[in-house]
C-alpha positions in Angstrom: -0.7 9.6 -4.3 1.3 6.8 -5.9 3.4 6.1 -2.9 -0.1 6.0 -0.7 -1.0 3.3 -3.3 2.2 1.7 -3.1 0.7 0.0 0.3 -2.3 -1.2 -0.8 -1.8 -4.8 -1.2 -1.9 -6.0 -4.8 -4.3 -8.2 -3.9 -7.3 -5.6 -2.9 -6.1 -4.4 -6.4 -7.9 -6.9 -7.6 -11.3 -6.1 -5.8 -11.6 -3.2 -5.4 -11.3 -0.2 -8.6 -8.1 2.1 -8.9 -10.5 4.9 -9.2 -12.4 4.0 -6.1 -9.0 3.8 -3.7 -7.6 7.3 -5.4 -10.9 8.9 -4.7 -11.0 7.6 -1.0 -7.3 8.1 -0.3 -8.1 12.2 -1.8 -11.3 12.2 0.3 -9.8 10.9 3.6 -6.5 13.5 2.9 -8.9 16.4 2.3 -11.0 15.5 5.9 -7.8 14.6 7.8 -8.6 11.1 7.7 -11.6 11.9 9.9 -13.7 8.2 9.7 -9.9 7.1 11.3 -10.1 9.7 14.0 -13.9 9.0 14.9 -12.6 5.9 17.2 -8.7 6.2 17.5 -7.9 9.8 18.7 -3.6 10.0 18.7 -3.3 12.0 22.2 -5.4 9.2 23.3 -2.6 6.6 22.0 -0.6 4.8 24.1 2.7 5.9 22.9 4.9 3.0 25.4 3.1 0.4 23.9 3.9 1.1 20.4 7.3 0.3 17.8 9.8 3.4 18.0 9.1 3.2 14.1 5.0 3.6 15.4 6.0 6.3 18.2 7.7 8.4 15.5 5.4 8.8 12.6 2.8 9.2 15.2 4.8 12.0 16.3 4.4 13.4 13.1 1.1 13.1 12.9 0.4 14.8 16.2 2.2 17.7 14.5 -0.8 18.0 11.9 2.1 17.4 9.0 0.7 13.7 8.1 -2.8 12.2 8.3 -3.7 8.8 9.2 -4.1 7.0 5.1 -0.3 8.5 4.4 0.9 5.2 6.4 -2.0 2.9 6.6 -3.7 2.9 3.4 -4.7 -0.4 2.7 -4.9 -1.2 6.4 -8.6 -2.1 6.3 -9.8 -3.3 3.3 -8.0 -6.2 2.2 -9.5 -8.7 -0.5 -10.2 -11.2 2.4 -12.6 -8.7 4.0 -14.2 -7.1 0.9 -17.6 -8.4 0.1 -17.5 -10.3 -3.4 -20.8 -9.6 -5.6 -22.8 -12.1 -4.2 -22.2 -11.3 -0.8 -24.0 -7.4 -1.9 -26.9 -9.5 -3.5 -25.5 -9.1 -7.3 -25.6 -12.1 -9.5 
């Protein structure tokens, strides 16, 4: 789990509650990262268009030994795109 949160940037650290990313990281792990695969299916991928680094661990991940949030944790929720409390209608 700590090298998952290793790739959060430090800066969503800062919005976002340690508890809240280990419980999400554990829920997407235990689901196979299923919100992930509900738009981006990997035999669907376009495997020429990606980094040999990219081609590779999704290689691995077509195997069923990796799930999506083992390499892209972090990937979508950034402190940019977090809503601050105003924005959800707090004070």
């Amino acid at each position: 789990m700590e090298e998952i949160k290793s790739k959060v940037p430090s800066a969503t650290l800062d919005f976002i509650p340690l508890d809240l990313i280990d419980r999400e990281i554990a829920r997407l792990k235990a689901n196979d990262s299923q919100e992930c695969r509900n738009c981006h299916e990997v035999d669907h991928m376009q495997v020429a268009l990606q980094s040999k680094k990219a081609q590779a661990f999704h290689k691995v991940l077509r195997s069923g030994k990796s799930t999506c949030i083992d390499c892209h944790a972090g990937l979508t929720h950034t402190a940019e795109s977090t809503p601050k409390p105003l924005e959800l209608g707090g004070l």
